[in-house]
Short mmCIF file of the C-alpha atoms (twelve columns), coordinates in Angstrom:
data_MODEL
# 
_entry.id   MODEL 
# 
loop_
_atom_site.group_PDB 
_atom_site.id 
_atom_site.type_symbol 
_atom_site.label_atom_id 
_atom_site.label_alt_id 
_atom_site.label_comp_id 
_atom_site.label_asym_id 
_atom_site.label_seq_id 
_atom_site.Cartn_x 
_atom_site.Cartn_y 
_atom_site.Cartn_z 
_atom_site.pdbx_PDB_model_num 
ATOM 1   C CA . UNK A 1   -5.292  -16.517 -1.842  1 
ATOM 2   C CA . UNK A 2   -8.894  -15.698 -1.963  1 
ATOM 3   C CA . UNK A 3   -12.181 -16.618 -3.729  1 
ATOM 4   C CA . UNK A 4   -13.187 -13.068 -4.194  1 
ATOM 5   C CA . UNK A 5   -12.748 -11.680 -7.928  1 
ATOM 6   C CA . UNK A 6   -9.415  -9.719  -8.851  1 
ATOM 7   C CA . UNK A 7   -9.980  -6.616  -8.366  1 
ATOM 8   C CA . UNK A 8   -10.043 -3.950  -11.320 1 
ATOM 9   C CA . UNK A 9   -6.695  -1.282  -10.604 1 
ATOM 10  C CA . UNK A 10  -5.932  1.160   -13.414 1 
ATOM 11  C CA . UNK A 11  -2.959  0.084   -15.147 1 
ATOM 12  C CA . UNK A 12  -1.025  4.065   -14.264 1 
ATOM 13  C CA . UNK A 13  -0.328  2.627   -10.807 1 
ATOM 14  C CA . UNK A 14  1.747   -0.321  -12.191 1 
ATOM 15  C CA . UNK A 15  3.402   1.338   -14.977 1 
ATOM 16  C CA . UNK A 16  7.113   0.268   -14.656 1 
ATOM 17  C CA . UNK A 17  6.043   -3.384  -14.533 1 
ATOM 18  C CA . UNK A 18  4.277   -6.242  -16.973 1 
ATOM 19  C CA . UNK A 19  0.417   -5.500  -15.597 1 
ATOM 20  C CA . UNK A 20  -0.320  -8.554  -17.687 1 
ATOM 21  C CA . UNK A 21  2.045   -10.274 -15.850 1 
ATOM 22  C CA . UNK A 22  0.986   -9.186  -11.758 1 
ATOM 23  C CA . UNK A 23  0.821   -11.890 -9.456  1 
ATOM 24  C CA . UNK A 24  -1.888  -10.588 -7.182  1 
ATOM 25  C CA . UNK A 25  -1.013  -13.025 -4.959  1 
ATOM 26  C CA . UNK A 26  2.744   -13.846 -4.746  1 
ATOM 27  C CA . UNK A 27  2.899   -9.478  -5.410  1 
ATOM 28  C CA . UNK A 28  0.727   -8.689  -2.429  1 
ATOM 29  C CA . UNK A 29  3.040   -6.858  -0.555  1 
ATOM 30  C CA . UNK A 30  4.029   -4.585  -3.877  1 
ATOM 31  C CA . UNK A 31  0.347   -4.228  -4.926  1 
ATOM 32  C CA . UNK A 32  -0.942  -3.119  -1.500  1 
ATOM 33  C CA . UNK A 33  2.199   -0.625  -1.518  1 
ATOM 34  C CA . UNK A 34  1.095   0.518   -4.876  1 
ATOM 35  C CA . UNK A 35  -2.093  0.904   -4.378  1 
ATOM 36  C CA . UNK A 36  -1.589  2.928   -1.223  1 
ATOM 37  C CA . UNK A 37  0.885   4.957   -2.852  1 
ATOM 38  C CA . UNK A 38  -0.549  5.946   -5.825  1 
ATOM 39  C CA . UNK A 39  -4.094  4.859   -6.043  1 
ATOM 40  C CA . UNK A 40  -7.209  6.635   -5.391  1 
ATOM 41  C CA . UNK A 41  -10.233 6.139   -3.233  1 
ATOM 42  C CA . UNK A 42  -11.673 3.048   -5.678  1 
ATOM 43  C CA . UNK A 43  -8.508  1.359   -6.021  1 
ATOM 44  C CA . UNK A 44  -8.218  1.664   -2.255  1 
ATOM 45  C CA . UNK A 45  -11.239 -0.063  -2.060  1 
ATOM 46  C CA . UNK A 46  -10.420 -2.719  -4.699  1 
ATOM 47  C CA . UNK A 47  -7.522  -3.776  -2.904  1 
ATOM 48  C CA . UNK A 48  -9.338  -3.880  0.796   1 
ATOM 49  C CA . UNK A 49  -11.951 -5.985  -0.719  1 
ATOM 50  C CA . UNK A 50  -9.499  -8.319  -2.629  1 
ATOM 51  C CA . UNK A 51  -7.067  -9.193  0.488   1 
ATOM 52  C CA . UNK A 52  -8.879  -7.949  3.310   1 
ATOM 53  C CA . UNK A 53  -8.262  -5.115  6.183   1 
ATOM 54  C CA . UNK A 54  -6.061  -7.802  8.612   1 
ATOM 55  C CA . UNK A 55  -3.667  -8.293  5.436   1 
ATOM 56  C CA . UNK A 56  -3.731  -4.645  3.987   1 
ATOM 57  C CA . UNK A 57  -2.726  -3.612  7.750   1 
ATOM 58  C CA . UNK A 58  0.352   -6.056  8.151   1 
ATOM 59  C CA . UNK A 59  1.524   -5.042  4.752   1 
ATOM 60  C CA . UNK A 60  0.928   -1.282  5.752   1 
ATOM 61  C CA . UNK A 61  2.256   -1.609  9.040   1 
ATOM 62  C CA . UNK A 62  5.635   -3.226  7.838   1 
ATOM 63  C CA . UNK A 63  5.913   -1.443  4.817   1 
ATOM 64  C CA . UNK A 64  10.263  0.165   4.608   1 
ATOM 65  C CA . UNK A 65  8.420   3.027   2.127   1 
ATOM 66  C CA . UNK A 66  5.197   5.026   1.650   1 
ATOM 67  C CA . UNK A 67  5.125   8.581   0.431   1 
ATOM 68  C CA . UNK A 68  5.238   11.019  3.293   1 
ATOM 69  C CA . UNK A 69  1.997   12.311  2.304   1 
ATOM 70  C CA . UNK A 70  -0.143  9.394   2.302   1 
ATOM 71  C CA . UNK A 71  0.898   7.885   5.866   1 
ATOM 72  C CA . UNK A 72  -2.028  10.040  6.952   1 
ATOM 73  C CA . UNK A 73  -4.493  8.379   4.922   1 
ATOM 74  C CA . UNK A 74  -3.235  4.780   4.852   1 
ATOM 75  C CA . UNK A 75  -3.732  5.397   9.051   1 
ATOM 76  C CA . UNK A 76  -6.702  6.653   8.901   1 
ATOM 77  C CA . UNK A 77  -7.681  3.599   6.675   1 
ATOM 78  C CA . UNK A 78  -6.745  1.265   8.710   1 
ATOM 79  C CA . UNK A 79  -7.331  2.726   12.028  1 
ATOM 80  C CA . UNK A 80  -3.581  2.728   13.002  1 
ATOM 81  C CA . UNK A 81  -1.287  6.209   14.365  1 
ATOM 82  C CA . UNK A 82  1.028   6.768   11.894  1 
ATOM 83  C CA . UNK A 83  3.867   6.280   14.409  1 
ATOM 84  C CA . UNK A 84  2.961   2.440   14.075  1 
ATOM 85  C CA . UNK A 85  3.888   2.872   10.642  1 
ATOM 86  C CA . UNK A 86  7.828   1.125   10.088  1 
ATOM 87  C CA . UNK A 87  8.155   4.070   7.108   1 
ATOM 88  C CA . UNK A 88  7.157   6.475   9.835   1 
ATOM 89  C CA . UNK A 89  10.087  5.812   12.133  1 
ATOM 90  C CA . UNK A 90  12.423  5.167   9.902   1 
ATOM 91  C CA . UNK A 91  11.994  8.501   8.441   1 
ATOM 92  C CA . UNK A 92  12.456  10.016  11.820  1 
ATOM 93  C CA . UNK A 93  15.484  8.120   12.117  1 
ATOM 94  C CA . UNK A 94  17.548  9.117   8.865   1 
ATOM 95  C CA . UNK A 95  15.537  12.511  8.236   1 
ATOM 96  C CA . UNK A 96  18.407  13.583  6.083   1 
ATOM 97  C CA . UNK A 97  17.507  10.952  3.518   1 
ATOM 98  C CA . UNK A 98  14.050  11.892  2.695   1 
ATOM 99  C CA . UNK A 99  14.557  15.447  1.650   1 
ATOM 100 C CA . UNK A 100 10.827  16.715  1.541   1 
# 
């Protein structure tokens, strides 16, 4: 995908899957998910670096989950509302199924 060195994520984020194993490229979508998810400020970083901001947002942007608490941040990352967010409105359709 990209000339710029993997970047370094700590292997908590990833642990119900080979780390070994990641694809960071074919697994973009999962790792940017992940990373947004779960990870902290660095790994945030890591993973803007390593695909860049126009990638990060598309994944973002089209993502079917994120944790309802870290819409806010992932928006404020990349400079989106959070009712751009796909997770965003589909929570606000079926708000019975995310039980928060």
């Amino acid at each position: 995908m990209t000339s710029v060195e993997k970047p370094v994520f700590d292997r908590r984020l990833f642990w119900d899957v080979d780390f070994d194993k990641l694809d960071y490229d074919k697994r973009a979508n999962f790792i940017i998910e992940r990373v947004f998810d779960r990870g902290d400020v660095e790994d945030i970083r890591q993973c803007r670096r390593y695909y860049g901001d126009e990638k990060v947002t598309e994944v973002l942007l089209n993502a079917k989950f994120l944790m309802e608490h870290r819409i806010p941040l992932a928006a404020a990352v990349i400079n989106k509302s959070i009712e751009d967010f796909r997770c965003y409105k589909l929570r606000q359709l079926n708000p019975g199924l995310f039980p928060y």
